[in-house]
C-alpha positions as CSV (number, residue, x, y, z in Angstrom):
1,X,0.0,0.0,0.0
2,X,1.2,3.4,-1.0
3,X,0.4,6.9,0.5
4,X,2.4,9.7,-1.4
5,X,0.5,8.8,-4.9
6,X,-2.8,7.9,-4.7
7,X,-3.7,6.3,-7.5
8,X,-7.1,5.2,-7.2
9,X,-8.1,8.7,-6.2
10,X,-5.9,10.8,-9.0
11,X,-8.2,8.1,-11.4
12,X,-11.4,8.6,-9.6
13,X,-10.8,12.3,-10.2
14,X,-10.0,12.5,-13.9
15,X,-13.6,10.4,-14.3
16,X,-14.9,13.0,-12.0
17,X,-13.8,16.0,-13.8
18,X,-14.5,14.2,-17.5
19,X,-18.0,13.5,-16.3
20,X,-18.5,17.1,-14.9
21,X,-17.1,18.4,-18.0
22,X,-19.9,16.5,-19.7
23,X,-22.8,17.3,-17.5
24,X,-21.6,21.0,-17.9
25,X,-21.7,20.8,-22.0
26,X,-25.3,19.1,-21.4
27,X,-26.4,21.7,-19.1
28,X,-25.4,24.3,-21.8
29,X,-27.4,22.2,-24.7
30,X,-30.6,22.2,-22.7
31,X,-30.4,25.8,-21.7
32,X,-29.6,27.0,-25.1
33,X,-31.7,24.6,-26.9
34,X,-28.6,24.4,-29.6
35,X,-26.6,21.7,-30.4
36,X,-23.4,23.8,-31.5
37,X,-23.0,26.6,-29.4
38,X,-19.0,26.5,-29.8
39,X,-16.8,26.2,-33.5
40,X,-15.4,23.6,-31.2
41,X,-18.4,21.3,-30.4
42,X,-18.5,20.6,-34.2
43,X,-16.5,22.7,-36.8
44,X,-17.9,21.6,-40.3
45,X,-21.2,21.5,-38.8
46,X,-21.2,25.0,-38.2
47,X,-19.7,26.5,-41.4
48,X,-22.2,24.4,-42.8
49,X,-25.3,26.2,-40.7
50,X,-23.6,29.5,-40.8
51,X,-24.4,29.2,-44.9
52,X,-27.7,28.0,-44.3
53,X,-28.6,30.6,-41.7
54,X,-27.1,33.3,-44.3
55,X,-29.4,31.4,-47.1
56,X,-32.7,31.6,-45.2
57,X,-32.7,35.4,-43.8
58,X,-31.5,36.1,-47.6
59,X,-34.8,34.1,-48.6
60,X,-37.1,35.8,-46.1
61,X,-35.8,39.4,-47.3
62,X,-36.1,38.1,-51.3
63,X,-39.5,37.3,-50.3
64,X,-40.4,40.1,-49.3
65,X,-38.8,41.9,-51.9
66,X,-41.2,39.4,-54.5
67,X,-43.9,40.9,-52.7
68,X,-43.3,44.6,-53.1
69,X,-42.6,43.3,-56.6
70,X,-46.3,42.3,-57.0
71,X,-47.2,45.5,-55.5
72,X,-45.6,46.9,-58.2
73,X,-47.2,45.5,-61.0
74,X,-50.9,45.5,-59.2
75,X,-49.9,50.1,-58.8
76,X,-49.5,50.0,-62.6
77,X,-52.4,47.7,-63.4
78,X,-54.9,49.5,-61.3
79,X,-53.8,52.6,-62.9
80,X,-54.0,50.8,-66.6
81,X,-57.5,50.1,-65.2
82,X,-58.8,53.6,-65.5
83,X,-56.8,54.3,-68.9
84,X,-59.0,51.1,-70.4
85,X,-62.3,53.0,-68.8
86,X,-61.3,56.0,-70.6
87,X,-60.6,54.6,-73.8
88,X,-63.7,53.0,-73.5
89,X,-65.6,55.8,-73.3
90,X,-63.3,57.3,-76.0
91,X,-64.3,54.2,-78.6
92,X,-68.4,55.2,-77.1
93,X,-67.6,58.9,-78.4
94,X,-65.7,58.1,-82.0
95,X,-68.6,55.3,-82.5
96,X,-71.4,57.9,-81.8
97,X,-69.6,61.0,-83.5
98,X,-69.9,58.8,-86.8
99,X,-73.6,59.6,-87.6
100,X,-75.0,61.6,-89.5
101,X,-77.8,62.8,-87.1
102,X,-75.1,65.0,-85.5
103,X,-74.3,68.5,-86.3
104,X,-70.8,69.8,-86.6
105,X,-71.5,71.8,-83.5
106,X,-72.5,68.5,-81.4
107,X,-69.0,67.0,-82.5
108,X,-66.9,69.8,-81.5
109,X,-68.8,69.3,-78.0
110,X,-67.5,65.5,-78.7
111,X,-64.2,66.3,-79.4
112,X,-63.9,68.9,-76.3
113,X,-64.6,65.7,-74.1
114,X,-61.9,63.9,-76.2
115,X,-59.3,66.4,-75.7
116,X,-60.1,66.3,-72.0
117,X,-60.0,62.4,-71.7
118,X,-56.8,62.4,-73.3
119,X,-55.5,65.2,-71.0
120,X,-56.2,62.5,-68.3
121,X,-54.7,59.8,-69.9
122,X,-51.4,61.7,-69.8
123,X,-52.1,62.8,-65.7
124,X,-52.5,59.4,-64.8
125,X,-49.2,58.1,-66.9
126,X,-47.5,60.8,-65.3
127,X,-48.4,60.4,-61.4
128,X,-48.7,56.7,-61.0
129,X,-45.8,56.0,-58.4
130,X,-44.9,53.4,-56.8
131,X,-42.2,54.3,-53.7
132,X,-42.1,57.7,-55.3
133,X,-40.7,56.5,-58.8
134,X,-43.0,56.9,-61.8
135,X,-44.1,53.6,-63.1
136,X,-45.8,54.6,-66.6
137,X,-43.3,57.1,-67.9
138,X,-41.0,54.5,-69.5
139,X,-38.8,54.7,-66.8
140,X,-38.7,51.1,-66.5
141,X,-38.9,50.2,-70.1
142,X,-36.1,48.8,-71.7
143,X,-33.7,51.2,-73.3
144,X,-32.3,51.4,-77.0
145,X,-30.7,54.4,-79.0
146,X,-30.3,55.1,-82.6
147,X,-27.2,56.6,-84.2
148,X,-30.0,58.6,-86.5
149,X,-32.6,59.4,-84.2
150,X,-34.1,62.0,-86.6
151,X,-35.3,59.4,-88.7
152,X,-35.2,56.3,-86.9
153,X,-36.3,55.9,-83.1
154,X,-36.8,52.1,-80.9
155,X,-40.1,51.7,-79.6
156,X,-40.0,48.8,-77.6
157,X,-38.3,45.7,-78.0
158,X,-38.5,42.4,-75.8
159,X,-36.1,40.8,-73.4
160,X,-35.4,38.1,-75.6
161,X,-33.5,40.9,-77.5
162,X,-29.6,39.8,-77.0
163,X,-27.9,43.4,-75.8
164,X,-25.6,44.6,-78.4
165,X,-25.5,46.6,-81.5
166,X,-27.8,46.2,-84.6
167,X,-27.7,47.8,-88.4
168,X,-30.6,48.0,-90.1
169,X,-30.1,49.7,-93.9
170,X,-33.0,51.9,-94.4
171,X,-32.4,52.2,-98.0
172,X,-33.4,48.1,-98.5
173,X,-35.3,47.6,-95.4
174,X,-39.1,49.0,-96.6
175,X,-40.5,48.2,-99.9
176,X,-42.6,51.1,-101.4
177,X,-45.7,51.0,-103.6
178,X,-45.7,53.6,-106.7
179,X,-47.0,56.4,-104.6
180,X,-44.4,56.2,-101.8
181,X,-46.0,54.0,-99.4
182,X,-44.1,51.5,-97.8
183,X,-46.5,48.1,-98.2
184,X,-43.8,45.2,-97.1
185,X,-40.8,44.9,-95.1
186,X,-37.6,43.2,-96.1
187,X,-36.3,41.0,-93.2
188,X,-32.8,39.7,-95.5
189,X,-29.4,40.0,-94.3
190,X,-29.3,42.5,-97.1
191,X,-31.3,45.0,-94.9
192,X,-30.8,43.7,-91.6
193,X,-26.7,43.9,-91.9
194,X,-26.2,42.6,-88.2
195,X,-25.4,39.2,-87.3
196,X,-27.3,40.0,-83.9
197,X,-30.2,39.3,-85.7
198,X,-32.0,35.8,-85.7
199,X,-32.0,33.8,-88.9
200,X,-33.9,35.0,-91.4
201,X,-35.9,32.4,-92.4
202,X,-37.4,32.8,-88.8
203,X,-38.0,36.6,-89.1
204,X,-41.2,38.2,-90.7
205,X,-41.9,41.8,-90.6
206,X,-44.5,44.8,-90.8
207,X,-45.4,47.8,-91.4
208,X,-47.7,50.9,-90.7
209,X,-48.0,53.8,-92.9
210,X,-49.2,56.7,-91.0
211,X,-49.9,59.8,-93.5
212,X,-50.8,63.5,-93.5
213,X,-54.4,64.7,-95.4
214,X,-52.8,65.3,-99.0
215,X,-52.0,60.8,-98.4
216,X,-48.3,61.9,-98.3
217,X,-46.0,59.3,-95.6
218,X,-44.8,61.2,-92.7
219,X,-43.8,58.5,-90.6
220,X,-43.5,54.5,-90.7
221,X,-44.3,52.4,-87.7
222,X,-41.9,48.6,-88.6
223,X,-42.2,45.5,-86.2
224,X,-39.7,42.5,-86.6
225,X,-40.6,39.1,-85.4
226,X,-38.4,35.8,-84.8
227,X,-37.8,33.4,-82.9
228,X,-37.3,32.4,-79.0
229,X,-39.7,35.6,-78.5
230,X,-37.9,38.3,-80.6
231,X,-39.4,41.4,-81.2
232,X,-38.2,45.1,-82.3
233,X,-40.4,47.6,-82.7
234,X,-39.6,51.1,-84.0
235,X,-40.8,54.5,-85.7
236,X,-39.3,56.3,-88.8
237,X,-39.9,59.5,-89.8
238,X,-39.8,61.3,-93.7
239,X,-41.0,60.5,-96.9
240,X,-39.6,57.5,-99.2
241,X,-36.8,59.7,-100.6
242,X,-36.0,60.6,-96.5
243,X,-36.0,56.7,-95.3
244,X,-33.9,55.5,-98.3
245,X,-31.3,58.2,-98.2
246,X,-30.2,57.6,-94.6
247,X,-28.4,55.1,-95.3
248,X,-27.4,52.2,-92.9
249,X,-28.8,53.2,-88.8
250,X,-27.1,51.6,-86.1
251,X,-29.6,50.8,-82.8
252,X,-27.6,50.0,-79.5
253,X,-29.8,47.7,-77.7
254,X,-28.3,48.4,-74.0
255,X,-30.8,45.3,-72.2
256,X,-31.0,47.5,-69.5
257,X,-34.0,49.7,-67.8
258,X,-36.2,47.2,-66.8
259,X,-37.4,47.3,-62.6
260,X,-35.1,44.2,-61.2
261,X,-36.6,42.4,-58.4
262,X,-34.1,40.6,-55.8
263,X,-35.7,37.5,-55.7
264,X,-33.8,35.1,-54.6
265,X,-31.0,34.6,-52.0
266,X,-28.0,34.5,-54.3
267,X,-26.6,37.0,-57.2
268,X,-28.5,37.1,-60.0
269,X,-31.3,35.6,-58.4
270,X,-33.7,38.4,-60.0
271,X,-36.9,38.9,-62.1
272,X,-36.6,42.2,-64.0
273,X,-40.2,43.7,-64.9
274,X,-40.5,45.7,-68.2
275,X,-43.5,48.7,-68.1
276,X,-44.0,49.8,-71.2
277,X,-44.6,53.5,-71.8
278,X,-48.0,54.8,-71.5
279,X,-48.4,58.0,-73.4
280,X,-50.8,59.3,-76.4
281,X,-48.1,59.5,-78.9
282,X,-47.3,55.8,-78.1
283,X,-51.1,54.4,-78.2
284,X,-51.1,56.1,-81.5
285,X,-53.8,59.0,-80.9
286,X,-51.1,61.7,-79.9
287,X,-52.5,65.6,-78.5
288,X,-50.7,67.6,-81.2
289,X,-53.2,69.3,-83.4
290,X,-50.3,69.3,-86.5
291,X,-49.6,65.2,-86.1
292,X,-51.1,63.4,-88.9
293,X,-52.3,60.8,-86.3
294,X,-54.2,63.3,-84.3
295,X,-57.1,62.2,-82.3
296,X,-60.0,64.6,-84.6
297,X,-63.7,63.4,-83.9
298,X,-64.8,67.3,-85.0
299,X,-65.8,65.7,-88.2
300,X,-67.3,62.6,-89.9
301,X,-64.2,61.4,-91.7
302,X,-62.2,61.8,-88.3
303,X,-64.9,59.8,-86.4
304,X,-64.8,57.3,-88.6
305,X,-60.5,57.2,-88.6
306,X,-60.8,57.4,-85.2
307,X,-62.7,54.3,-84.2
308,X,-59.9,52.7,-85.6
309,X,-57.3,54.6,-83.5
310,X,-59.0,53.8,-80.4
311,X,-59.4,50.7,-81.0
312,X,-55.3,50.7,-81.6
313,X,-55.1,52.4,-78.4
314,X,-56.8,49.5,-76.4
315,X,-54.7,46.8,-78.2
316,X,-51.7,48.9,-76.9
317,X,-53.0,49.4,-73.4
318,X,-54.1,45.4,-73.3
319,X,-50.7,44.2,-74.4
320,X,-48.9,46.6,-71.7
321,X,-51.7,45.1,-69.4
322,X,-51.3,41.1,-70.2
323,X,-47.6,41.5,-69.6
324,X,-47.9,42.9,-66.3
325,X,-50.5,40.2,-65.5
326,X,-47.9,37.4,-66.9
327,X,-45.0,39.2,-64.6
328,X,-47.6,39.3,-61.5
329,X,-48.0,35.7,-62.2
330,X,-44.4,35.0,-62.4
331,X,-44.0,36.6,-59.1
332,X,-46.3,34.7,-57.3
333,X,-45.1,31.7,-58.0
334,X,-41.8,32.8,-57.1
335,X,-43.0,33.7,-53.9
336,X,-44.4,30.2,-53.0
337,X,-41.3,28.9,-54.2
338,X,-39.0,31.1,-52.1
339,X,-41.4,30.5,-49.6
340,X,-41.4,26.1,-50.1
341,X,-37.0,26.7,-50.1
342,X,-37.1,28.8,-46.5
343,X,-39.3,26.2,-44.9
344,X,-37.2,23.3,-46.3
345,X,-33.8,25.0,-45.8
346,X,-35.1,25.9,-41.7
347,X,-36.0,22.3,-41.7
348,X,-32.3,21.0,-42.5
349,X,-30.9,24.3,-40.4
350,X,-32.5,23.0,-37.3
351,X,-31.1,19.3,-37.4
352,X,-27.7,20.4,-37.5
353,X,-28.0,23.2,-34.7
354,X,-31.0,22.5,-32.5
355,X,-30.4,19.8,-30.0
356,X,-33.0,16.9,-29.3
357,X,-34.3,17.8,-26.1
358,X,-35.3,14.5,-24.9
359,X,-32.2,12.8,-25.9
360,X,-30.3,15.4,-24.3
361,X,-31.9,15.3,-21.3
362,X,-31.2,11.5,-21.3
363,X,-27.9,12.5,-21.3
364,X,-27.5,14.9,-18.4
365,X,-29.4,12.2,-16.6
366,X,-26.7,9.7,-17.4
367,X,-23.9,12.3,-16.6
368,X,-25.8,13.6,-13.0
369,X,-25.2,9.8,-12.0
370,X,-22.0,9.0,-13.2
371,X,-20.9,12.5,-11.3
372,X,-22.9,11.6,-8.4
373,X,-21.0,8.3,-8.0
374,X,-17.7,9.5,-9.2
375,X,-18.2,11.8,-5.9
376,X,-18.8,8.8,-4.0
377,X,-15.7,6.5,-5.2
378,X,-13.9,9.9,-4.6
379,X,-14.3,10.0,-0.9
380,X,-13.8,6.1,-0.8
381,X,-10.6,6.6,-2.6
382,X,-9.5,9.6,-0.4
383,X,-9.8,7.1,2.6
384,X,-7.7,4.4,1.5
385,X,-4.3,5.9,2.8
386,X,-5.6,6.0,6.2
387,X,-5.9,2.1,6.1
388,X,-1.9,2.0,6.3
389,X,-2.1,3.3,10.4
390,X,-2.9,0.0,11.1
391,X,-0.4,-1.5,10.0
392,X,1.6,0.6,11.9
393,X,-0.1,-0.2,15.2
């Protein structure tokens, strides 16, 4: 028997410590309700969680960002709402200033209204907001530019147009009837020079003659079609000789302009929505009393013209209208996605940091006991030494 070096007791006391160590960790587990609450207690495990967590508050922000996305697009369709009333009611005055059973003085009374309908038109395009930025100005239209913007000038082109530059010769592009109206479009590498372009033998093209009284062209309106959902649209002003002498135009498609919506946790996780312009000039029935395409319903020939341009009008404002709805769409079922990825992604977050509350607390229990008794075989340890007096009785 020994006395200086106890070494039942120096044993009893690592268990001891170990098994306090243990019950101390557990303790922590069940008062936290986390699993990992050190790097230490398991290092990949929470590099891995530390992703996740940044993954799901970047979902729940990009879902809320889809939302105010929707909001967006519901603003501008509520206001596109009253525009289609008004046109209505437009298409009701052009269809009633046709008759003859009306004066000249009851259609000026007509066309008063008209002129104050449009006026309307134009307030609401201009103070529809949404967060204090205009929604139906074009502001969030996709922008283009022409080298030649005196004769040629984009409209509106879709997002399946590739960014980049396009050359359109003027000279071969419109085909022109005997009296100087274009009649056919010509969609050949010959007049579309750039290879941006999509095959020809998937384009088609058309075009709109718009001219004054005397039935001379003041300005084209050309829309080029192809596919995977291509589509340019653009005006050109001047007579034949005009359009044919300008020679070769260059448009620099930029892609860019459209509202981008964060909506998902990662970069270019986004939707980008494209509002189209409202204004008369663009719906075809612009305010200028000198425009050729003038909105007149002072006179029976105008009424008549007329019914036709309102009716333009509301294909315009219904396009603008369906691709709003398709966008709102769109957004909503990226919100129940974004919503369906947070719920699953919390899901596999909280099996690798919360801690299983039952099975930790069989733990403790395990640990309370094995300290208890490691306290006990302590003291029995400790007492050993003093066995050795007898022996030296």
């Amino acid at each position: 028997m020994r006395i200086n070096y106890n070494a039942s007791a120096v044993v009893t006391n690592k268990t001891l410590n170990r098994n306090d160590e243990l019950m101390s960790q557990s303790m922590e587990r069940l008062s936290s309700g986390f699993k990992i609450n050190y790097a230490k207690d398991n290092p990949a495990g929470l590099a891995i969680a530390n992703r996740m967590n940044a993954q799901i508050k970047g979902l729940g922000i990009s879902g809320r960002n889809t939302n105010d996305g929707i909001s967006v697009v519901e603003t501008a369709d509520g206001a596109l709402t009253e525009v289609t009333a008004i046109l209505q009611r437009m298409n009701e005055l052009a269809v009633k200033s046709g008759t003859d059973t009306l004066t000249d003085g009851d259609r000026e009374m007509i066309q008063a209204e008209i002129e104050q309908l449009q006026k309307e038109i134009t307030r609401i395009a201009k103070d529809t907001e949404f967060n204090g930025q205009p929604l139906l100005d074009g502001t969030f239209d996709l922008k283009a530019y022409s080298d030649n913007k005196a004769v040629m000038d984009i409209d509106y082109y879709t997002e399946d147009v590739d960014p980049g530059k396009y050359t359109v010769d003027l000279s071969r592009l419109l085909h022109f009837d005997a009296n100087g109206i274009p009649d056919s479009v010509d969609v050949t590498s010959a007049a579309l020079t750039s290879d941006n372009f999509p095959s020809a033998d998937t384009l088609s093209g058309s075009v709109e003659a718009i001219t004054d009284e005397n039935g001379q062209l003041v300005r084209s309106r050309v829309s080029i079609k192809g596919s995977g959902g291509f589509e340019m649209d653009f005006k050109i002003e001047g007579s034949q000789a005009n359009v044919t002498g300008a020679g070769v135009v260059t448009i620099d498609v930029t892609g860019i302009g459209a509202m981008k919506i964060q909506t998902g946790a990662n970069e270019g996780n986004e939707i980008a929505i494209q509002i189209r312009e409202i204004s008369l000039s663009k719906m075809g029935i612009p305010f200028d009393a000198n425009d050729p395409e003038r909105l007149d319903l002072s006179t029976r020939d105008g009424a008549e013209r007329g019914i036709e341009q309102v009716k333009g009008a509301l294909d315009y404002v219904n396009s603008v209208r369906s691709r709003l709805g398709a966008f709102q769409n769109r957004l909503e079922h990226n919100a129940t996605s974004v919503s369906v990825s947070e719920e699953n992604m919390t899901a596999s977050y909280s099996r690798i940091m919360d801690v299983d509350m039952a099975e930790e607390m069989t733990t403790y229990t395990t640990q309370q006991v094995l300290s208890q008794a490691g306290i006990s075989m302590l003291a029995q340890a400790n007492e050993r030494p003093q066995q050795v007096l007898q022996l030296l009785q």
